[in-house]
Each structure stands twice: as structure tokens, then as C-alpha cells.
C-alpha positions as CSV (number, residue, x, y, z in Angstrom):
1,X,-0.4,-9.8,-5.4
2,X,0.4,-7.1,-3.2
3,X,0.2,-7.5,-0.1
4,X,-2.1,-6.1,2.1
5,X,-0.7,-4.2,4.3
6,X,-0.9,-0.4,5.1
7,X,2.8,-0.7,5.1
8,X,5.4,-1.3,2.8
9,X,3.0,-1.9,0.8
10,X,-2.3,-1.7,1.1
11,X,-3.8,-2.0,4.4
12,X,-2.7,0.9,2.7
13,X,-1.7,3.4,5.1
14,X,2.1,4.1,4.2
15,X,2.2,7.3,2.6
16,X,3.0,10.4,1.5
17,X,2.8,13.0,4.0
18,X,3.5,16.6,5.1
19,X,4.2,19.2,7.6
20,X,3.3,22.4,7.0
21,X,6.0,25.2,8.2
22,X,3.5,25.8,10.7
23,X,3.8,22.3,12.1
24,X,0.7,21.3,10.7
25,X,0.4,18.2,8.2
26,X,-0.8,19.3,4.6
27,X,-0.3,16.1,2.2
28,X,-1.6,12.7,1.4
29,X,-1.3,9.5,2.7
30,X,-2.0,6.1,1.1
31,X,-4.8,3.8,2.4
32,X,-5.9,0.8,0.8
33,X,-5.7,-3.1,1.0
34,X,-2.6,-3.8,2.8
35,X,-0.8,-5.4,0.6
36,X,-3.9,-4.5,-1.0
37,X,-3.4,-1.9,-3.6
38,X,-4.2,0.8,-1.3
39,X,-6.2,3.3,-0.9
40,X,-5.3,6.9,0.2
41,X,-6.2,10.0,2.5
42,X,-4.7,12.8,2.6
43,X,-4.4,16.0,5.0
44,X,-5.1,19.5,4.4
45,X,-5.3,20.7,0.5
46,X,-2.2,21.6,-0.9
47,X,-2.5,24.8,-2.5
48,X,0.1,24.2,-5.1
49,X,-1.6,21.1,-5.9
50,X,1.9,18.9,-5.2
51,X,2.3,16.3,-2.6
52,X,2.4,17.0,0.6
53,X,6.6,16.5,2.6
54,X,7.7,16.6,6.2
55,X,9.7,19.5,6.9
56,X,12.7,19.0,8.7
57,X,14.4,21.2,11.5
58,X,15.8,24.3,10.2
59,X,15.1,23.7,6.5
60,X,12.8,26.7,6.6
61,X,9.7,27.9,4.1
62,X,11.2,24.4,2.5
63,X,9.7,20.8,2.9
64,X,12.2,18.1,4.0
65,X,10.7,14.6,3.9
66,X,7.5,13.1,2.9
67,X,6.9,9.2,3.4
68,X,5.8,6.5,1.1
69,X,5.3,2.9,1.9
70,X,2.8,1.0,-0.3
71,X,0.6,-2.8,0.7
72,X,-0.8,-6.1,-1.7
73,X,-3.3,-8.4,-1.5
74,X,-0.9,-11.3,-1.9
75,X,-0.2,-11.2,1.9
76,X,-2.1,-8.3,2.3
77,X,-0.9,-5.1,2.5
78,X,-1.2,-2.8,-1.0
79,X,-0.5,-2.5,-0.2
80,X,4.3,-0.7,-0.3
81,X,4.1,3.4,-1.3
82,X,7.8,4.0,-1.9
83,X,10.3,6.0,-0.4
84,X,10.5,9.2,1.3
85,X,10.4,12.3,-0.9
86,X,12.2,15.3,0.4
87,X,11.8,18.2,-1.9
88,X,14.1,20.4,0.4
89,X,17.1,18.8,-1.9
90,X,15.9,19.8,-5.3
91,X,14.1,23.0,-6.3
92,X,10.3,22.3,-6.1
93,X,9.9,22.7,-10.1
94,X,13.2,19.9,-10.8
95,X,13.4,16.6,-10.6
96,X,13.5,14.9,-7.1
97,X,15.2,11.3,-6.0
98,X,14.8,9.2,-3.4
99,X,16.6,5.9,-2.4
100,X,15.6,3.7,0.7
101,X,15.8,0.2,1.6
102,X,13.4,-1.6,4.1
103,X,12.9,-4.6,5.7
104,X,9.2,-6.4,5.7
105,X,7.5,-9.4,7.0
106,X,4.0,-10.8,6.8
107,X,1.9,-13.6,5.5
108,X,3.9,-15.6,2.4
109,X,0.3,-15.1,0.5
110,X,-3.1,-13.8,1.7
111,X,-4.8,-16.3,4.0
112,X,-0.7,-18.1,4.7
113,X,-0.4,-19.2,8.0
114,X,3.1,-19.4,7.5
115,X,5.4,-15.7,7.6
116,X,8.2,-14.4,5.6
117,X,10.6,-12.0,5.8
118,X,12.3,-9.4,3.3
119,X,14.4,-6.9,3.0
120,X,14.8,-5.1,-0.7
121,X,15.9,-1.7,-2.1
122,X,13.6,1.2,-3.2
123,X,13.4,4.0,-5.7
124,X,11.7,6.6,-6.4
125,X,11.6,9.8,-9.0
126,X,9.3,12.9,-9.0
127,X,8.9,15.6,-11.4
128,X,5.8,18.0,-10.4
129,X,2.7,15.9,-10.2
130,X,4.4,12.6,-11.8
131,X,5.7,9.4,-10.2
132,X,7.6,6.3,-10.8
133,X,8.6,4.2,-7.9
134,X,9.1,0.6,-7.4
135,X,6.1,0.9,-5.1
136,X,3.4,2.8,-7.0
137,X,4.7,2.2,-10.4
138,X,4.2,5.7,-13.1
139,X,2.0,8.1,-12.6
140,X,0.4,11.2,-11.3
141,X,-1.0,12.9,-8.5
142,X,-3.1,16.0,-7.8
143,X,-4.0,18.2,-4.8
144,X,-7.0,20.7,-4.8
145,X,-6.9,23.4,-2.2
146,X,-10.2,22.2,-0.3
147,X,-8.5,18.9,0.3
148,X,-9.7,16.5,-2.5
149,X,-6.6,13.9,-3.6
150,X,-6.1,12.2,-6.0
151,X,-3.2,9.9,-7.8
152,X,-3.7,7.2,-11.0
153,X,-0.9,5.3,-11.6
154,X,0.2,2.2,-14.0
155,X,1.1,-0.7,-11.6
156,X,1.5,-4.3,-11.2
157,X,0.7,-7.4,-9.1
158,X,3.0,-9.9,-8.8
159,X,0.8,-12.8,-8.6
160,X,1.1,-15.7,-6.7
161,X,3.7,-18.9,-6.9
162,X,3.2,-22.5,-6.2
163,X,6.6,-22.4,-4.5
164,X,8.0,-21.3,-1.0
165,X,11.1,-19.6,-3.2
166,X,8.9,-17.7,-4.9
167,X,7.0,-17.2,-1.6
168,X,8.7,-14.1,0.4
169,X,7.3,-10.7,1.2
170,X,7.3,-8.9,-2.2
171,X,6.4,-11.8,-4.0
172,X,3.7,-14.1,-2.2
173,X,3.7,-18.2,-2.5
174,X,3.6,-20.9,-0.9
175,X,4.2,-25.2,-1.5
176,X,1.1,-25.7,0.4
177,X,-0.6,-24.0,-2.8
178,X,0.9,-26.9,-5.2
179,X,-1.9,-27.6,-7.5
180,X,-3.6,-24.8,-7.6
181,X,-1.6,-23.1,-10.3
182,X,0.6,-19.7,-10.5
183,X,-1.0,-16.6,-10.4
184,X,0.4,-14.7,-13.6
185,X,1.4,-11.2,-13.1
186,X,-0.8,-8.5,-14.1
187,X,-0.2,-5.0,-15.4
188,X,-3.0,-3.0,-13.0
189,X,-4.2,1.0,-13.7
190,X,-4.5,2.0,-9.7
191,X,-6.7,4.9,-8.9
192,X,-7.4,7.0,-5.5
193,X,-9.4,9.5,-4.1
194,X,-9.0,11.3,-0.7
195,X,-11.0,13.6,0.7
196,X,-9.9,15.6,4.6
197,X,-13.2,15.7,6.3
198,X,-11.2,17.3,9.1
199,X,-7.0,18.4,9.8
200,X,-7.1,14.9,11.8
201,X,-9.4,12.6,9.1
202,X,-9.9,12.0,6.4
203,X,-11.7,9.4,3.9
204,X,-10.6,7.4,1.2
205,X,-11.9,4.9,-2.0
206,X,-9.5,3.5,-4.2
207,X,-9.6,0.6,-7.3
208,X,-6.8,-1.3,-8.6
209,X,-8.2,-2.5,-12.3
210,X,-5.9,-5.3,-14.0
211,X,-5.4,-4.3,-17.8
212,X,-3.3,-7.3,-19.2
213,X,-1.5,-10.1,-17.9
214,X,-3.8,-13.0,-15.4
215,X,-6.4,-14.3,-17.4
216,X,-10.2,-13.2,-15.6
217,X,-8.1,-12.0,-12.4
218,X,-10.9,-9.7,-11.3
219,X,-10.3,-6.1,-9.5
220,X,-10.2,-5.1,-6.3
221,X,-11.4,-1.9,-3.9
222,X,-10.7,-0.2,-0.9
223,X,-12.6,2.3,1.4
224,X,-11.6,3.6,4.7
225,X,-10.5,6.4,7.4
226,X,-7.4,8.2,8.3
227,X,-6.9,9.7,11.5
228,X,-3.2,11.8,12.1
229,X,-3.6,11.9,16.0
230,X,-0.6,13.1,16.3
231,X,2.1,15.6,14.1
232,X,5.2,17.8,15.0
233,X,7.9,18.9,12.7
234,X,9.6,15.7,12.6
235,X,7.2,13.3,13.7
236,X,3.8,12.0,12.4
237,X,1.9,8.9,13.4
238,X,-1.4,8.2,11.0
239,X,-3.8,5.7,12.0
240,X,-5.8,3.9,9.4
241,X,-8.9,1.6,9.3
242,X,-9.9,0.3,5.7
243,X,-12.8,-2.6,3.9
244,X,-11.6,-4.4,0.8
245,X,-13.6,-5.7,-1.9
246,X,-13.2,-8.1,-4.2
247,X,-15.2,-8.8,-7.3
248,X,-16.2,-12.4,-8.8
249,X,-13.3,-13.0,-10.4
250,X,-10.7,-11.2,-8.0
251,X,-12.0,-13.2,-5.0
252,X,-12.3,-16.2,-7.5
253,X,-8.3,-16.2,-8.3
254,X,-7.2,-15.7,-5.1
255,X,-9.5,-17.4,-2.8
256,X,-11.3,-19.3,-4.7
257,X,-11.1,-23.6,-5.7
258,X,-12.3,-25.0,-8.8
259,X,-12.9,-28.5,-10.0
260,X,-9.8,-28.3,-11.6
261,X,-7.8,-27.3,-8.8
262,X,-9.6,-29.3,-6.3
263,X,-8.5,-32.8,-8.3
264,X,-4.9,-31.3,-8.7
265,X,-4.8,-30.3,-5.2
266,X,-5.3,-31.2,-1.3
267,X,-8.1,-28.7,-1.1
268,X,-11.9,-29.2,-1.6
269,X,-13.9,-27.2,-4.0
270,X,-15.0,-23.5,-3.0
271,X,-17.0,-20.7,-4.9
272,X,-15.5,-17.3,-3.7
273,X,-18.1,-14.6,-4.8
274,X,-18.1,-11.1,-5.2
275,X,-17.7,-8.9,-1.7
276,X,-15.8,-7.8,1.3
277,X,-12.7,-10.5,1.4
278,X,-11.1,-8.5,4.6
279,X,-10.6,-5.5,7.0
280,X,-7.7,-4.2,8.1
281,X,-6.6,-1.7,11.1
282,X,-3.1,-0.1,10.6
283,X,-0.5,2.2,12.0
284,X,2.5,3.8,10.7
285,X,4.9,6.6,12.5
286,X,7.2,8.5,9.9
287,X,10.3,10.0,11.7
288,X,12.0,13.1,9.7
289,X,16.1,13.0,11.1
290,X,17.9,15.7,8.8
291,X,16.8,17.7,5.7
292,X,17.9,14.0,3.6
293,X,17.2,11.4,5.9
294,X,13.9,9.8,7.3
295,X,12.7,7.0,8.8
296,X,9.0,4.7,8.9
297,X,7.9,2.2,11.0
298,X,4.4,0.6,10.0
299,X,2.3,-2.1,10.9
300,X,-1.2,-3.4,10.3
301,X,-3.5,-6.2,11.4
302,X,-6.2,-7.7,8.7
303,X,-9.1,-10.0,9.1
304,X,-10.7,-11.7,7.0
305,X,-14.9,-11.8,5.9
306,X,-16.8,-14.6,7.8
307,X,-17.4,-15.7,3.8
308,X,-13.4,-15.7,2.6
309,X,-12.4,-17.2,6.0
310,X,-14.3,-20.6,4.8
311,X,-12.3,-21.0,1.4
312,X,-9.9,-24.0,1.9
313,X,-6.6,-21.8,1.1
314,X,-7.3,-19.4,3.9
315,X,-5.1,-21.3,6.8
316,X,-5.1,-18.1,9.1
317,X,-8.4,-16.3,9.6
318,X,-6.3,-13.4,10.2
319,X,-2.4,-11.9,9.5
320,X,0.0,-8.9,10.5
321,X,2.1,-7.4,8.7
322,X,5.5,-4.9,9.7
323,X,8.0,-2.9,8.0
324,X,10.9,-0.9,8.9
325,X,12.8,1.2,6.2
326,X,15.4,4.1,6.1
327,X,15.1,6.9,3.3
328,X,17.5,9.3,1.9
329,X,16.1,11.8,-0.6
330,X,18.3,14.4,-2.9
């Protein structure tokens, strides 16, 4: 799964964001389960109806820079958004690349009590309103001019190993889970909405729907608030609080032990049902250095439900996630 962090990956909070020429933000940030698939919020409307980017110093009427982490449910954070566009190096109707690389640590798999650490490349192209990144997958976003936004985009979860090799940050697992079974990966449709109640907030929902792949692996939800206490020309910190929700079967696959399991396993039987599996609080600050280059530093804490903390698998009641990644955009 993704994990559930607003970073890398959905408390959700690692975005795509904006600076107006004026200094103000105008764009949209990700929200959503921390490594959850996350959930977004964005700033003021966009006009033009594309994504909002930082502007660097001296780049002018043009936008330099816009971060994008995404986090999963796997260890929590939806989850990882990408990396940083900067449509100042490519006319605004062309094609726009970005390369980054970041380095990540958090639970090995939602509820781990044990922490791993990785560091892996990232990728992104844009072309108008469509995507495909290693982080949100292909797809498309929209912006209206009073500050709805929204994005739908074909992903994926990675699932969940039985393994501590298969175990790391951007692929959660653990040999503590032997008998339990491999999660499969799933192909997931992820959709989110965003709406600025204010320049500073904004609210967000957001679904992550499996389509093939894991065998009843359920979906999950987000809902939560963004607040942007803080923006300059280079600088933006967002703050982010987000629920998640799980149904039957999503809390079932990955909290969840059946009779099967439970004979296979250590662990004693437990019926996860439908509901709130965890919150999660969340913090990212996105650093524009040069019309190309950007940095993001993110971070978020998750609890989980008094219900999900009982399940047998859930060895830490609670987890934090980090990231750290460089961007260059052309």
C-alpha cells in the first residue's frame, strides 16, 4: 500500500503548489492518507484552470516551481505526489519535465513498529491538465476560478510482503507478517476534490477505488484541512490535518485476521470493520532555489482508531513518517 504519509507519499499533504507573482499562493496541494492515497486542497482558483507553481526570484509573470510529494496506507502516508513542476522551463502550452530523487523513512507497513528507510528516483511529465508521475500515476487535473480542485488519476498500491526485503519505504512488509499472506498489487482509480474556504484553508475529500489486481481489497477515503500559514516567493510551509476511512474489505486486508491466517500465523483472530482506521497531522515546507531547482522537506505523525489499534498486526498504536527530496524541473 502507500503509505500514509502527507509526504512522499497520503497523510497526504505533499503537493502541488503555487505562488502567485504577487507573492500569494494560487495552486493545489495534496492531502490524504499518508501513505494513504491522499487527499488534496488547494489555494486560490487558478484562472487558467492549470496547476498552481512556485515562482522563483526574477523569473517574472512566469511560474518557477510547484511541489509534489505523494503518501500510502502501507506505512501510511498516500500518501508520495511527485516531483517539483516548474513551468518557467517550458512554454505553459508544451510539455514540462521534472526529475527528483528523495530520501524517505517511516513504518515498514501500516501499524510496523519497526522503521525503514529509502531513498529512490522520481519522474514526472505534464502536458496542460494531464499527469504521469511515479507518484500519482496518469491523469488529470482541473482548477475553477472560485477555487474548486480537482485531479483523477490511474494509480497503484503496492501491496504488502511477508518479507523484511520486500519491506522498505516504497514497498511496505515485514517477517513479522509471515503467515498472513502477500498483499497483491492493485491497479487503483484515485480521485480528489479541494475546495479554498479561505487564501490560508482549505478542505479536502478524496477516494482511492481498486479496479483490478488484490482480490476484495476494499477502498479507502480521506477528508481533511489545509492551512498555508505561511508563503513568500520562495518559501511555502502548508500544514495539514486529515481522517481516513476504510471500508469492510479495505480495513479487512490490511488490518484484519482470519481463521485462515490466524492458524498460519502468530496472531489471534480479528474482525476489522468498516470506519475511521487513523488520523494523521502533517507538515511540509517547499523551498524554491533557482528558476530549475527546488527543495521539500515533509513530515507527518498518524494515529490510529481506538478500533484498528486492537487488531493483532498493529504493533505501534502510532508512526511518523519524513522525507527529504531535491527537484530539478525543465
Amino acid at each position: 500500500m502507500k503509505k500514509l504519509c502527507v509526504v512522499l507519499g497520503g497523510l497526504g499533504l505533499l503537493s502541488t503548489g503555487a505562488w502567485a507573482q504577487d507573492g500569494g499562493y494560487s495552486g493545489q496541494v495534496g492531502g490524504g492518507g499518508a501513505y494513504g492515497q491522499s487527499p488534496s486542497y488547494g489555494a486560490e482558483g487558478v484562472p487558467s484552470g492549470e496547476q498552481g507553481t512556485l515562482q522563483a526570484p526574477g523569473s517574472g509573470g512566469e511560474a518557477s516551481a510547484a511541489g509534489q510529494v505523494e503518501s500510502d496506507a502501507g506505512t501510511g502516508i498516500k500518501q508520495d505526489r511527485g516531483p517539483i513542476q516548474n513551468p518557467a522551463a517550458a512554454p505553459k502550452d508544451g510539455v514540462q519535465f521534472a526529475l527528483g530523487v528523495g530520501l524517505a523513512t517511516g513504518p515498514r507497513y501500516l501499524g510496523s513498529d519497526e522503521t525503514a528507510t529509502g531513498l529512490s528516483g522520481i519522474f514526472s511529465v505534464k502536458y496542460g491538465p494531464f499527469f504521469l508521475d511515479s507518484m500519482r500515476g496518469l491523469g488529470a487535473e482541473y482548477s475553477t476560478p472560485f477555487g474548486l480542485h480537482m485531479s483523477a488519476a490511474l494509480s497503484y498500491d503496492p501491496g504488502r510482503s511477508e518479507k523484511d526485503g520486500g519491506g522498505n519505504y516504497w514497498s511496505s512488509g515485514s517477517e513479522k507478517l509471515q503467515g498472513l499472506g502477500k498483499i497483491k498489487r492493485s491497479a487503483t482509480i484515485d480521485v480528489e476534490l479541494s475546495q479554498d474556504v479561505a487564501d490560508w484553508l482549505a478542505v479536502n475529500v478524496g477516494g482511492e477505488f481498486a479496479i483490478s489486481g488484490q482480490k476484495h481489497r476494499g477502498n479507502q477515503y480521506t477528508t481533511g484541512l489545509a492551512l498555508r500559514p505561511w508563503t513568500t516567493e520562495t518559501d511555502q510551509v502548508e500544514l495539514g490535518l486529515s481522517a481516513m476511512f476504510g471500508d469492510k474489505d479495505y480495513n479487512k486486508t490490511y488490518f484484519g485476521v482470519t481463521p485462515e491466517q490466524s492458524l498460519r500465523s502468530r496472531y489471534g483472530q480479528f474482525n476489522a470493520e468498516s470506519g475511521v482506521y487513523a488520523y494523521s497531522l502533517g507538515a511540509q515546507w517547499t523551498h524554491v532555489i533557482d528558476e530549475h531547482w527546488a527543495t521539500l522537506v515533509a513530515g507527518e505523525y498518524h494515529r490510529f482508531s481506538s478500533k484498528i489499534k486492537k487488531s493483532p498486526i498493529v504493533r505501534d498504536s502510532s508512526g511518523v513518517t519524513a522525507v527529504v527530496g531535491l527537484h530539478y524541473t525543465f
